[in-house]
Structures are given as C-alpha cells and as structure tokens.
C-alpha positions as CSV (number, residue, x, y, z in Angstrom):
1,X,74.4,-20.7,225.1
2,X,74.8,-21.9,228.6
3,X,77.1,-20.4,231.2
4,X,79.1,-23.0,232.2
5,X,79.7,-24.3,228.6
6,X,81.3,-20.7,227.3
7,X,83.1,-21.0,230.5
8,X,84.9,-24.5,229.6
9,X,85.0,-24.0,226.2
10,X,86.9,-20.5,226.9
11,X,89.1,-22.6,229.2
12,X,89.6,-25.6,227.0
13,X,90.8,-23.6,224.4
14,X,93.4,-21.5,226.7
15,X,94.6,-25.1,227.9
16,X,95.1,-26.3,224.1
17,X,96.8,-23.0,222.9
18,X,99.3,-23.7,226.1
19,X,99.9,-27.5,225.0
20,X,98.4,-28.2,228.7
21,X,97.0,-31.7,227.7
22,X,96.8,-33.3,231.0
23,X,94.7,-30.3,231.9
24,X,92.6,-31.3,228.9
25,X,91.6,-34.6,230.2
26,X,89.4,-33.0,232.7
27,X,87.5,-30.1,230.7
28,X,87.5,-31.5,227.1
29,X,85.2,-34.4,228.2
30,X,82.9,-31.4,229.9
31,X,82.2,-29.6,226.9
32,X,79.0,-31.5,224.9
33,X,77.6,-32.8,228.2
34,X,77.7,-28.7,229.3
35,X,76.2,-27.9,226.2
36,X,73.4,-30.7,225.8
37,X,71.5,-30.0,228.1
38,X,67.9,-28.4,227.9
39,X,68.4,-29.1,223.8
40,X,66.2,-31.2,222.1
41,X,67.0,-34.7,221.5
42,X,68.1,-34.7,218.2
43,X,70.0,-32.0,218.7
44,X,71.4,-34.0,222.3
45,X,72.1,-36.8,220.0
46,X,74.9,-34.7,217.5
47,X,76.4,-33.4,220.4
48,X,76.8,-36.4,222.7
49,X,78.2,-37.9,219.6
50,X,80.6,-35.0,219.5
51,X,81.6,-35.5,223.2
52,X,82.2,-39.5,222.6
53,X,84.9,-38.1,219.6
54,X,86.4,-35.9,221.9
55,X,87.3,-38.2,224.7
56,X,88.4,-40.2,221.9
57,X,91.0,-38.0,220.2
58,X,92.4,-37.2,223.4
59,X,94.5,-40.4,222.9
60,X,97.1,-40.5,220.0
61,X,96.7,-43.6,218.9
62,X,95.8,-44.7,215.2
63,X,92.7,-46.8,217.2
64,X,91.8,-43.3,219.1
65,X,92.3,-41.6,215.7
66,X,89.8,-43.8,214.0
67,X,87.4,-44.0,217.1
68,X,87.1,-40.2,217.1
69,X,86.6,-40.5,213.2
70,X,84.1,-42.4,213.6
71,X,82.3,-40.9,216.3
72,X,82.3,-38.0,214.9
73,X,80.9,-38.8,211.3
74,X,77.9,-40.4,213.1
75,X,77.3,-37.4,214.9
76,X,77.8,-35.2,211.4
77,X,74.6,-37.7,210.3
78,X,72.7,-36.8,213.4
79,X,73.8,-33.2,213.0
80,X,72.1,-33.6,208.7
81,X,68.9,-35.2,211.1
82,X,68.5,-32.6,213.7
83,X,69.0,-30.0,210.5
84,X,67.0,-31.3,208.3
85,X,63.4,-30.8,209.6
86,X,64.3,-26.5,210.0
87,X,65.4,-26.7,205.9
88,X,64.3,-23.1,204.3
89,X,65.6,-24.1,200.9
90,X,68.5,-20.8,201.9
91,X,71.2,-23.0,200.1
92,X,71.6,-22.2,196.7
93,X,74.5,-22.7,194.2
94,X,75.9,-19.6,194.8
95,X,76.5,-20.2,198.4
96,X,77.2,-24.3,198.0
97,X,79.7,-24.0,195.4
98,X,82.9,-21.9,197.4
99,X,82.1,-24.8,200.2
100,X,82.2,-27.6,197.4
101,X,85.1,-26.0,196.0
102,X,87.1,-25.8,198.9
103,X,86.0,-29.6,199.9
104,X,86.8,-31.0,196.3
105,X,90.4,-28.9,196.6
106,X,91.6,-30.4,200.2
107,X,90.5,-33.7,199.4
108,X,92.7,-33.2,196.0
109,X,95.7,-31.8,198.1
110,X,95.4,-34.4,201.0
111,X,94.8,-37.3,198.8
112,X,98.3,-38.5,198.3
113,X,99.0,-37.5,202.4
114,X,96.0,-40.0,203.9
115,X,97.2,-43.4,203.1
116,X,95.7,-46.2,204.5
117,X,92.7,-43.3,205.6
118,X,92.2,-42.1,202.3
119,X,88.6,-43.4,201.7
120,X,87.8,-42.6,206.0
121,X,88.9,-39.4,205.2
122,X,87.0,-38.7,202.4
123,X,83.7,-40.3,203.7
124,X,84.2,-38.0,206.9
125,X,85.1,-35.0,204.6
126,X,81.6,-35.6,203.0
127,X,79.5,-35.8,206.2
128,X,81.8,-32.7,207.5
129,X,80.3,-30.7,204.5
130,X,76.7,-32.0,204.4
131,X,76.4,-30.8,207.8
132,X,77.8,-27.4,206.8
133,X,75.1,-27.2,203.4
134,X,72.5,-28.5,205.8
135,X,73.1,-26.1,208.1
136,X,73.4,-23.2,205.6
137,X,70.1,-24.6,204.0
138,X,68.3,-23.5,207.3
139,X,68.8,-19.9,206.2
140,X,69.6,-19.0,210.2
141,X,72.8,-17.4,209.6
142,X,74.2,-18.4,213.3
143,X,73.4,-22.1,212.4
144,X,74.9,-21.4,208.9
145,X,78.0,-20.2,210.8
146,X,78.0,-23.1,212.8
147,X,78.5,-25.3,209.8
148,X,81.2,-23.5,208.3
149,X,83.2,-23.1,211.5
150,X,83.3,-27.0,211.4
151,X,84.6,-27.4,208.4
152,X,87.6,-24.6,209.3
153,X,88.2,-26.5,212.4
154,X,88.1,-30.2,210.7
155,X,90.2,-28.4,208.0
156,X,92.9,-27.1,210.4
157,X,92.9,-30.5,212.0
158,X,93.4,-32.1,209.0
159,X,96.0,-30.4,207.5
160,X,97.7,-31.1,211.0
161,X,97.9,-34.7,210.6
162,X,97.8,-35.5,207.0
163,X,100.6,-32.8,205.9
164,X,102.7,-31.4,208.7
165,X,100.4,-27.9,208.4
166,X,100.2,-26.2,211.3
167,X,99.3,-22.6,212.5
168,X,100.2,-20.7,215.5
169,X,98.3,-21.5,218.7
170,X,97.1,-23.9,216.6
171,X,95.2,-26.4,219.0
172,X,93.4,-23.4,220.4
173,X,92.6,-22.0,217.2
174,X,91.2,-25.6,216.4
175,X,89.2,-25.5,219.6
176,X,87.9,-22.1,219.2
177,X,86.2,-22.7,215.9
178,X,85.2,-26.4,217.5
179,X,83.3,-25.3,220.0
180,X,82.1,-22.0,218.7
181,X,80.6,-24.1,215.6
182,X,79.3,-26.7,218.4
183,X,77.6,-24.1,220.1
184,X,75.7,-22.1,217.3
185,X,74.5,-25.6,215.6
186,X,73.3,-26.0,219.0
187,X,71.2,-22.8,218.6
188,X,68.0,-25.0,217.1
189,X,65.0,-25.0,218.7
C-alpha cells in the first residue's frame, strides 16, 4: 500500500469522524486515484469505479445517492472480474453461510425502510456480497478481509440512511473500514 494513499485515507477519515465535509471535497476524490496506481488494470478498473462513487456521494441528493449506487455496483462487478481469475476454491459453506446470513437478515430488516430503493438496494446488496465470497474464495486472507470490511462499511452506511442507525464517529468508522477494505482488495497482483 502506497504512501500517499494511507496518508489520505488516515486523513479522510479524521475529517469524516470531525463532520469536516468541506474538507472532504478535496481528499475524498484523492483516495482511488492514490491507490490505482502501479495496480493492474482490472484491479485500476474496481477502484476508479470506487473513486467515481465517491465524488458522487459527496452530494446529498437522491440523484447523487443513486449515482454513487450505481457507480459503485459496477465497480463491485469489476471487483468479482479482477477476483475471479486468483479463485482457490477457499470459500466453502462454512465460511459463505455467516456472510449469507447476515446479507439475507439486513435485507429482511431494511426491507420495509428502502422504499422506492428497495430492489437498488437489494441488487447492490448482492454485488456487495459477491465481491466479499469472491474475495474469500481467493483463500488470501488480506483480500478475504478486504471483502468483509466492505460489507461492514456498506452495512454501516446503510443502516445510516435506511433506518436512522448510527454509531459514534460514525462517518470515520465508515471510512476506516472503506478504505481499509479498498486497500487490501487492492493487494492482487
């Protein structure tokens, strides 16, 4: 992991636990391009696609909402791509069912909070956690991390928005487990 990306990342998630989003606007967008570079380009592909949904969710409208959404389930599909060729056959029941669980019970507990983004949500949901098996089924137990730290953060967001859940410091806590699971997907060769 680079320099420079552990350094914005550190600082991007000091500005979010201090609420300091005008600060935000300047090292949030820095993050994936910090991170992309010398990584192979599928791997460039997930995390530019991770850096289009983050400028994006820096607004707070419902069209910046769904633009992140969006941005951000195409780069879960490029994540499953990049993944995919380094697949060990490490993911077995016993470690895709407590993931699967915990999917199937969120998506139960959120359903009657998303509205109008039920199906989005579910759809996303679904790429969220086939990155996280995909990334378990490389048997690399960073990249494994990786994957689950996603699906905390995306959790933790979604909770957030969908029912009023929050944690303290809980935009740096959401940026911690972002970038950290950013970084050690990144870890592919």
């Amino acid at each position: 992991m680079a320099r420079p990306y552990l350094l914005l990342a550190a600082l991007d998630t000091a500005l979010a636990a201090a609420d300091r989003h005008r600060e935000r606007r300047i090292t949030k967008p820095l993050l994936m391009p910090a991170l992309l570079v010398g990584k192979p380009r599928p791997v460039q592909r997930a995390l530019a696609l991770g850096g289009v949904g983050d400028v994006a969710l820096l607004g707070s409208s419902d069209l910046a909402f769904t633009a992140g959404l969006g941005s951000f389930l195409a780069g879960h599909v490029a994540w499953m791509a990049a993944l995919r060729p380094r697949s060990r056959g490490a993911l077995t029941p016993a470690k895709a069912a407590p993931l699967l669980a915990a999917w199937a019970g969120l998506n139960a507990y959120l359903w009657s909070r998303t509205g109008k983004d039920r199906i989005p949500v579910l759809v996303y949901s679904g790429a969220l956690m086939g990155t996280a098996l995909t990334a378990i089924d490389t048997g690399d137990p960073a990249v494994s991390a990786g994957g689950v730290l996603f699906v905390a953060s995306d959790t933790l967001l979604a909770l957030e928005k969908f029912a009023d859940v929050t944690i303290p410091l809980h935009e740096g806590v959401v940026m911690a487990t972002y970038t950290a699971a950013q970084a050690l997907l990144a870890r592919l060769p």
